[in-house]
N, C-alpha and C positions, 0 to 999 in steps of 0.2 A: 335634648339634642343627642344625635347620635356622634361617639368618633368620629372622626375625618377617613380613616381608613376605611370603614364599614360603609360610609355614605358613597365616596368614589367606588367603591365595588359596585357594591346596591344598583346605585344610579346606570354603571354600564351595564347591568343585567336586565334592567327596567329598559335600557336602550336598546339592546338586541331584542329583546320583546318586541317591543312595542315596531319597529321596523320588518319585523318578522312576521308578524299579523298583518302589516298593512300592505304586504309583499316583496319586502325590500330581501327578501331572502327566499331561496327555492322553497318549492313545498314541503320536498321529503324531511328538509332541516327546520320545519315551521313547527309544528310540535316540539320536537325537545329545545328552540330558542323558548318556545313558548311557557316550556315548563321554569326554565329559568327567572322568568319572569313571575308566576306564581310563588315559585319560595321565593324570591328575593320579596315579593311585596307580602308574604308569612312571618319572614325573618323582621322585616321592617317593623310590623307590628309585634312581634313579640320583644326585638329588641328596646324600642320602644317603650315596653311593657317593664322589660328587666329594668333598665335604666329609670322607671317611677318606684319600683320595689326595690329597687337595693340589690345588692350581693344577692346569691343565695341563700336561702337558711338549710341547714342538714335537715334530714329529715329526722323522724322522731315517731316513737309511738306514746300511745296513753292510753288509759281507759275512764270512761263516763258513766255517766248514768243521769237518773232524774230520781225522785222520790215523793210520791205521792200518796196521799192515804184518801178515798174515796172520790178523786178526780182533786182533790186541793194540795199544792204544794208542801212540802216540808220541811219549813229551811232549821238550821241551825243542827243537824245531827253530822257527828262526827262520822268519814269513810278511809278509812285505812287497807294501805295494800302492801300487801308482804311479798317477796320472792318464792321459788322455790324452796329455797333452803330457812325460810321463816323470816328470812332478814326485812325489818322493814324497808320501803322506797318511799312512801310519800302519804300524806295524811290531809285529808280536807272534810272543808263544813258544805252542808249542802247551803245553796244562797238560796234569797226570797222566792224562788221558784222554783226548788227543789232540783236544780241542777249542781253537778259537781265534777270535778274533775283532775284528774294527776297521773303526771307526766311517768313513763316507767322506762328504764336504762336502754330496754330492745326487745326483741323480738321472746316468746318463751309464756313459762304457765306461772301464774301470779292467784293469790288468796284472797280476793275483797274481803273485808272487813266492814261489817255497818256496827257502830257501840250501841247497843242498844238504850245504855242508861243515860245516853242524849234524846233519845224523844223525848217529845214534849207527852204529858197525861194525857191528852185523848187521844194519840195512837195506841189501839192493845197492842202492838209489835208487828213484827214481818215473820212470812214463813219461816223463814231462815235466815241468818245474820251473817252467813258466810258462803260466798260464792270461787269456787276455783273456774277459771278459765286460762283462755291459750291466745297469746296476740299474736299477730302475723307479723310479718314484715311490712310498714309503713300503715299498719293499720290503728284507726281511733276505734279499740274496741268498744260497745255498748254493753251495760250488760242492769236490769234490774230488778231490783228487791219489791219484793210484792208485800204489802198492806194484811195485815190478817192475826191468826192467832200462831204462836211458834208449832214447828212438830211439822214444816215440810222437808220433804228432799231440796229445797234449793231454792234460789231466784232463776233468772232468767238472762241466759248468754245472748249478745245482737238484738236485745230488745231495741224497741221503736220507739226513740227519743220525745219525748211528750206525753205518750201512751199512759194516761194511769192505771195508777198498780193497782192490780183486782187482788182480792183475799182472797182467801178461799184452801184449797185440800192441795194434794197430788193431782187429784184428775183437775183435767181444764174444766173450770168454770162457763157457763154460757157464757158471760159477760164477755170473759176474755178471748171466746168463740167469734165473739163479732167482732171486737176490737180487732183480730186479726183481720176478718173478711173486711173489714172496713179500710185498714191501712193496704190493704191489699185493691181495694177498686182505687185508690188515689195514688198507689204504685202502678197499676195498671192503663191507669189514663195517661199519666207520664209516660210509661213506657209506650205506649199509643202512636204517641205524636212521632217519635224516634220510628216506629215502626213502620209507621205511613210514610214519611220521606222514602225510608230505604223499598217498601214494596213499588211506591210510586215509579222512583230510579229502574229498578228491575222487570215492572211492566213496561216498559217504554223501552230500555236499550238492553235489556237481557242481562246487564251487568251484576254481579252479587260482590255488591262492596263491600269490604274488610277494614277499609276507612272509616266508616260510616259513624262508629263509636267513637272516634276523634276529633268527627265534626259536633257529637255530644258535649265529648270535650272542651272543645274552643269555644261552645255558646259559654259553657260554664266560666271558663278561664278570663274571657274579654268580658263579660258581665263584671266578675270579682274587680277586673282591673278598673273599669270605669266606675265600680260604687268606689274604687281604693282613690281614684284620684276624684270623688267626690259628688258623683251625683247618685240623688237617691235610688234605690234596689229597682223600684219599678220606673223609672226613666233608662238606667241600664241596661236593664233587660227588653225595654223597645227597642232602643238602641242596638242592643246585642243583636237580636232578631234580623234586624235590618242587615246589622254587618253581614250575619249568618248569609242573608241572601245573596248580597255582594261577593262573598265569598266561594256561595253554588256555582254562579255567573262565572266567577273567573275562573274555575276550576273546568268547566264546560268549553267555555270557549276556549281558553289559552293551553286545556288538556288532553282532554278528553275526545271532546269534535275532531281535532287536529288527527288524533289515533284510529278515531270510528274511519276518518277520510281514508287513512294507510289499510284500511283493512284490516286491523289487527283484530284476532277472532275472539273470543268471551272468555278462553280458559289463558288467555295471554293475559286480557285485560285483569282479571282478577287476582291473577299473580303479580301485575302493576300497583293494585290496591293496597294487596299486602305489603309493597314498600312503599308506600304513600302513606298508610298506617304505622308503619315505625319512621319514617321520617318524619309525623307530625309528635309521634308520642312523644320522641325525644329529644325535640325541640321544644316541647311541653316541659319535660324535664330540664332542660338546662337552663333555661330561662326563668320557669316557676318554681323550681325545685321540687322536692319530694315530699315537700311539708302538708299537709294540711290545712283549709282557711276556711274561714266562714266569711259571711258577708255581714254589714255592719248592721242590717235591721233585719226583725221578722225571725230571730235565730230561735230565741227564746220565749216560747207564747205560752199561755194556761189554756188547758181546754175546754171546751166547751161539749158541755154534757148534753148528750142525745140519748139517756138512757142507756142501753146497755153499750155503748161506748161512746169515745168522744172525737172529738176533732178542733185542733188548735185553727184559729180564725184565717192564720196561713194557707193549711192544709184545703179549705173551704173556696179559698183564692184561686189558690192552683188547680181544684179539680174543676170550679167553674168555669175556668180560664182553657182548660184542655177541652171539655166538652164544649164548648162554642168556636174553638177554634177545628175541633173533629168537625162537630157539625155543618161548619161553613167550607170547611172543604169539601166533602162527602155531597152541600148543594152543587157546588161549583161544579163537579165534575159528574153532576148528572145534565147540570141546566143552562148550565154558559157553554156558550162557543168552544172557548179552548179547553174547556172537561169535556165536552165532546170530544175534540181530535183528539186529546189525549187518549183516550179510550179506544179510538180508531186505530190512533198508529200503536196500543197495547195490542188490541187484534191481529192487526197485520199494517207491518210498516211500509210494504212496497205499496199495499192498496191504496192506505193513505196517502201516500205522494204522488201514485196517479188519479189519484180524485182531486187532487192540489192543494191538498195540507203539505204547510211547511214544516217537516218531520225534523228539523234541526232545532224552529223555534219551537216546537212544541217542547224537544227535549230537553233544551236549555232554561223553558219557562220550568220545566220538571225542575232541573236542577237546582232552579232557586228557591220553590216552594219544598224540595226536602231538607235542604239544607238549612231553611231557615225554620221551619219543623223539628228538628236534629238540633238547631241552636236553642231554640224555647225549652225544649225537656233538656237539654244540659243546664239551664237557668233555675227552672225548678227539682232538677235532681239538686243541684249546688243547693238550694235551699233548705230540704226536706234532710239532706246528707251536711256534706262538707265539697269544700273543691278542691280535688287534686289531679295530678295529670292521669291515673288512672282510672278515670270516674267511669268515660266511656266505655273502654276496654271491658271492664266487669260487668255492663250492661249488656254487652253487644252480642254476646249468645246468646241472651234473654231476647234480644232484641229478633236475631233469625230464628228463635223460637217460634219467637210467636208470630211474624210471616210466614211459616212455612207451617204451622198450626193452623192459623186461619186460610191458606190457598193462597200461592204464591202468585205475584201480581195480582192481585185482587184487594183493591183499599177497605172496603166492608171488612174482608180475611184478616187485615192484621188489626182491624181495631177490636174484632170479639178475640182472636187471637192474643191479644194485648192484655186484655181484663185475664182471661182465664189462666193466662202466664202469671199475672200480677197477684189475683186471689190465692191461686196453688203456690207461688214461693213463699206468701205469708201465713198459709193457714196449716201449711209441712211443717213447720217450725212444733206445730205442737209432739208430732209423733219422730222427727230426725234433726239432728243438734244444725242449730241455724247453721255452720258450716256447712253441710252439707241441702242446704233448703235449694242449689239453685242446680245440682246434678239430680235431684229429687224433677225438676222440670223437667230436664232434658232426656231422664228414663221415661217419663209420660209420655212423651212426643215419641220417642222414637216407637212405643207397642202403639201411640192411636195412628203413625204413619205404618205403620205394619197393617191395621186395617182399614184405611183411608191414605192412601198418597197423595191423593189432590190437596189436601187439608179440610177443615170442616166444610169453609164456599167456596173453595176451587170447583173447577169442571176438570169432566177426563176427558183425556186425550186418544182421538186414533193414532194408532199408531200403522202406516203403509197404506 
């Protein structure tokens, strides 16, 4: 239940809405009643949300790993991590699945430690038994120890949680060749879905949202909360989907429409976005805190060996789950009615409305299928990552990346555009320190728009 104070607010703000829409208030004031109505029914749900989770928790960093010697777990070795100045902070066993993990004071450069003289006999050792790295501010570093004979330079910083450790030298291994390219096509499909919302959006009303990573966000965050109050990972996340769309809807109609009506031009609306995007982020924050969560199944899986790399049975979910949901929109908006118009009012929206497409429903039916697009890949980011309030945010240049890679407004464009983002941030990693893997994108894009502005499937434009 909410306060009594919060509900009396809420409730009058849900009342000026909703009289506002129905005309009970001029036009020019029907938008911003309108938006009042959207937070308060944001607030509702996150409050909501806060009141099933408790207090806050501070936020915290840590760092993890997993540990594997030829795709099989390794439990029982001891991992210890020192400060800068050698001191230790905390010491752990890897469990039955070779995962591990400990908590570190804050932000700053830390010494992994692996004991070597805890493997078990049939591991010959790791490259290396000691990794330095740097945590961020609220970050769950990754980082790991590769399987093989000693006498590397290192493990591996922002490894890919599950990933087994390949042996091997200094130079990259093929194995570990594909195991990137591999985590990189099921980051890529993820990122897909997120991209196709937001191109969808901006072939229809011109808009380039800066929210958009937000609504990544909130699929993540209302997934976590409904597996936290109890239903299984995949009934929450239909769920989640669904809210997502509800969500498109209201933002559309009670926001958005109401602004298209005033005429407000593209470089206003966009600047609109941008505080629509910190007023969701840090409602995100205050509500979920700064913490880090996972969801209660599906976290921890063993992989399954495809030969020269693997894929946990999760990962195999997810990616079939994106490509049938790519591909059933991709039919829709060649072969159904409303993929038609939508496409029509992308062309040209005045044409559209004198041919007698409804250009409001079309863009409204948009807004629910990107949004709830935008919800699914925060559900499967939440999965494959952790949930926290910044999940989207970090995606969300990846995310105009690869829209504006693949041809802006154009849904084909950001789903190749999506892969070729996904494969390049993971297979950079081998030659620039994973820090730097996602400025490694965004220097590719800017020389291939230097030779290509359209994007790869854009078309050019006349211009006069």
């Amino acid at each position: 239940m909410l306060p009594h104070d919060w509900t009396g607010t809420l409730g009058a703000f849900g009342r000026v809405a909703l009289l506002s829409i129905t005309g009970g208030a001029p036009k020019v004031r029907r938008g911003i009643a309108a938006l009042c109505g959207l937070v308060a029914g944001i607030v509702v749900l996150l409050v909501g949300a806060g009141t099933a989770w408790g207090q806050p928790v501070a936020s915290e960093e840590s760092i993890r790993g997993f540990l594997r010697n030829e795709g099989e777990p390794v439990p029982g070795v001891t991992i210890t991590v020192n400060d800068a100045d050698g001191a230790e902070v905390g010491t752990a066993e890897t469990d039955a699945e070779g995962a591990w993990e400990i908590s570190v004071p804050g932000p700053g450069e830390y010494e992994v430690v692996l004991d070597t003289e805890t493997l078990p006999d049939d591991v010959p050792g790791v490259v290396a038994d000691t990794i330095t790295t740097t945590v961020n501010p609220l970050q769950d570093k990754a980082v790991l120890f590769r399987g093989g004979e000693p006498g590397g330079d290192g493990g591996e910083e922002g490894g890919t949680p599950g990933t087994p450790a390949e042996g091997g030298t200094d130079t990259a291994q093929p194995s570990q060749i594909w195991q990137l390219v591999a985590s990189g096509v099921r980051f890529g499909l993820i990122l897909g879905l997120a991209a196709l919302g937001l191109s969808l959006v901006f072939g229809t009303t011109g808009l380039t949202n800066f929210a958009h990573g937000e609504l990544v966000t909130f699929g993540a965050i209302v997934a976590w909360w409904l597996n936290n109050a109890g239903l299984p990972v995949l009934a929450a996340a239909a769920l989640t989907v669904v809210l997502g769309g509800v969500f498109g809807w209201a933002q559309d109609v009670g926001f958005w429409r109401p602004l298209r009506k005033r005429g407000s031009g593209l470089v206003a609306l966009m600047i609109i976005s941008i505080g629509v995007s910190l007023l969701l982020r840090y409602l995100y924050l205050y509500f979920f805190s700064g913490q880090r969560r996972s969801y209660d199944q599906y976290v921890i899986q063993s992989a399954i060996d495809f030969g020269p790399f693997g894929y946990a049975p999760r990962d195999l979910w997810i990616m079939g789950i994106a490509i049938v949901t790519l591909a059933l929109v991709a039919v829709a908006l060649v072969r159904t009615r409303v993929g038609k118009a939508t496409r029509a009012v992308s062309d040209n929206p005045a044409l559209a409305s004198a041919s007698g497409i409804d250009v409001d429903r079309v863009v409204t039916t948009v807004w629910i299928v990107g949004t709830a697009l935008a919800a699914m890949a925060g559900v499967m980011f939440g999965l494959i990552q952790q949930v926290d309030y910044l999940l989207g945010f970090r995606v969300l240049l990846l995310v105009f990346a690869a829209v504006v890679l693949g041809g802006l407004g154009t849904a084909w464009g950001a789903m190749v555009g999506a892969l070729i983002v996904g494969v390049f941030v993971e297979v950079s990693t081998l030659i620039i320190p994973s820090e730097l893997k996602y400025a490694g994108v965004l220097a590719v894009l800017i020389i291939i728009l230097m030779v290509r502005p359209q994007g790869i499937l854009g078309r050019r434009e006349r211009i006069g």
